[in-house]
C-alpha positions, 0 to 999 in steps of 0.5 A: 393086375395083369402083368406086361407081356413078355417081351419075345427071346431074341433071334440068334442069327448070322449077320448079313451085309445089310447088319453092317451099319448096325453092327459099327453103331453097336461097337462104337457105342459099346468101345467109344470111337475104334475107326480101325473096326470095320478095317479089320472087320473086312479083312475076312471074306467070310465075316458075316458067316462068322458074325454071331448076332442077337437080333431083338424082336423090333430088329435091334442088334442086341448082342455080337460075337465074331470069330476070326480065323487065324493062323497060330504056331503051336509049341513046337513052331507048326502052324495050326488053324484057330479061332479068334474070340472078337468084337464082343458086345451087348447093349447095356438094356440087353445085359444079362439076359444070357445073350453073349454065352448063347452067341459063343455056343453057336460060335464054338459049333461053327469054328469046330465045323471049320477044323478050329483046334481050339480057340484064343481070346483076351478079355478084362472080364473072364468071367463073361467067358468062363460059363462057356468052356475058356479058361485063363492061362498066364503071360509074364511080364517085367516091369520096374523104374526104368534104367538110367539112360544114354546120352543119347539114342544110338543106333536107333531110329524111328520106323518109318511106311517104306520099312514095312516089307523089310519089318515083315521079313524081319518079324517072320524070321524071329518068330518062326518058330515061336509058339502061340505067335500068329502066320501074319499074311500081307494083309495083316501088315497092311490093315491089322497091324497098323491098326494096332500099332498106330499113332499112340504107339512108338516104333523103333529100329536098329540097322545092319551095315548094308541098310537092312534092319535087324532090331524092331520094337513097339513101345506106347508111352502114357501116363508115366509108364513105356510099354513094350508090346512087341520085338523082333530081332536077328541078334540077341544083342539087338534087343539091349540096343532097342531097350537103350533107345526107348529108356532115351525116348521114354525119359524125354517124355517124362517116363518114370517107369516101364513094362515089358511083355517079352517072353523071358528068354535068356536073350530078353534077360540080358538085355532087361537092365538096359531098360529096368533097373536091376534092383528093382525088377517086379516079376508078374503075370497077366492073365487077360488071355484065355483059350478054349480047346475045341477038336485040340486036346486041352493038354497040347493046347497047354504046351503051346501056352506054356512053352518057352518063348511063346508070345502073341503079340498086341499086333496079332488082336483080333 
């Protein structure tokens, strides 16, 4: 019997403007409806030089792997250039074929070329990744039944568009110095930002006495449980503020329990009973992130992953 013939290993290219259709019609397949997507997509001048595809013999778009540069404070406040793992994907008849680990080989040469110190990305399967040189590190969080709320939702309101410029000065200061975070630019605030923090989230806010805010929080609720995904704060004492009026929120919308992200300062622990009950605090780390050093020696990339207060914020995704 003569067998098939070999069907021809696929072609690792850069995309061009022409792939854009393609590329969109991939993702969608692959994450269902993400219309924030090509937003984002288009933040970088540069997208297709750094979009990694596999082109299949007929054409197809079989495989892709975009690396995005960013901005990320390391573990004593100084900016540094990284590169941002995104937007990966392999069509289900292409899987396993090696497709994903060839594109990152391709993607970690470009972003060492272009003065990477290392790279970041956030995964449910590691192992995908793992072959190729990233490792997990660990992010705590707190989560348990949530506090008994107020009476009612204080000094608290909900964010509203003409907040936005006052929100970026307020998210700049609290995180200027804080390790892992990334330099936001006003793009990010207009596309990146929104298209994370959007209409399935809640964002909350506590005002100083001359109408400027000092407390900023985003919350999702779903399925019982009120997520907090980031904060940002001009005092300590903000922060309980904001706890107590997402509790009010959350239990309203049938809430029972909640999780916080924050980095466990002294500050995030004595506002934690305002939104936990404190007999009943579990303690746990995520480990979706994962970083790879590049031209940055593992050991100074691991200070910045574990240095106190470091947090890179869902808002920050690539």
């Amino acid at each position: 019997m003569t067998p098939p013939p070999a069907i021809p290993a696929p072609v690792i290219r850069t995309a061009t403007p022409a792939d854009e259709p393609a590329l969109y019609a991939l993702w969608s397949r692959c994450f269902g409806d993400a219309p924030h997507l090509p937003a984002l997509y288009a933040l970088d001048d540069g997208r297709h030089h750094r979009t990694l595809v596999a082109a299949g013999h007929d054409g197809t778009l079989d495989a892709v792997v975009v690396h995005v540069p960013r901005t990320v404070r390391d573990a004593h406040g100084a900016p540094h250039r990284i590169g941002g793992i995104g937007s990966v994907a392999t069509r289900p008849e292409a899987r396993g074929r090696g497709l994903v680990r060839a594109l990152l080989a391709e993607a970690t040469a470009t972003m060492m070329r272009e003065g990477c110190g290392w790279s970041l990305l956030f995964t449910g399967t590691p192992g995908v990744y793992e072959g190729s040189g990233w490792r997990t590190f660990a992010r705590p969080y707190a989560e348990g039944p949530l506090a008994d709320s107020p009476d009612g939702p204080g000094d608290v309101r909900e964010a509203c568009p003409v907040d936005r410029a006052s929100l970026a000065r307020l998210q700049a200061a609290d995180n200027a110095h804080r390790p892992l975070s990334s330099v936001r630019s006003a793009d990010d605030w207009r596309v990146r930002v929104p298209a994370w923090y959007g209409a399935d989230t809640l964002q909350l806010v506590t005002e100083d006495g001359a109408g400027g805010l000092n407390g900023w929080l985003v919350a999702r609720i779903a399925d019982g449980t009120a997520e907090v995904l980031e904060a940002a704060v001009a005092t300590d004492d903000r922060l309980g503020v904001l706890y107590e009026g997402l509790a009010v929120r959350a239990h309203a919308a049938g809430a029972v329990r909640a999780r916080t992200r924050l980095p466990a300062t002294p500050g995030a622990e004595r506002a934690l009973p305002r939104l936990l009950r404190a007999d009943a605090v579990i303690r746990g780390t995520d480990t979706t992130g994962m970083y790879r050093p590049l031209l940055t020696p593992a050991r100074t990339v691991e200070r910045t992953l574990n240095a106190p207060g470091a947090a890179h914020w869902y808002g920050d995704s690539f």
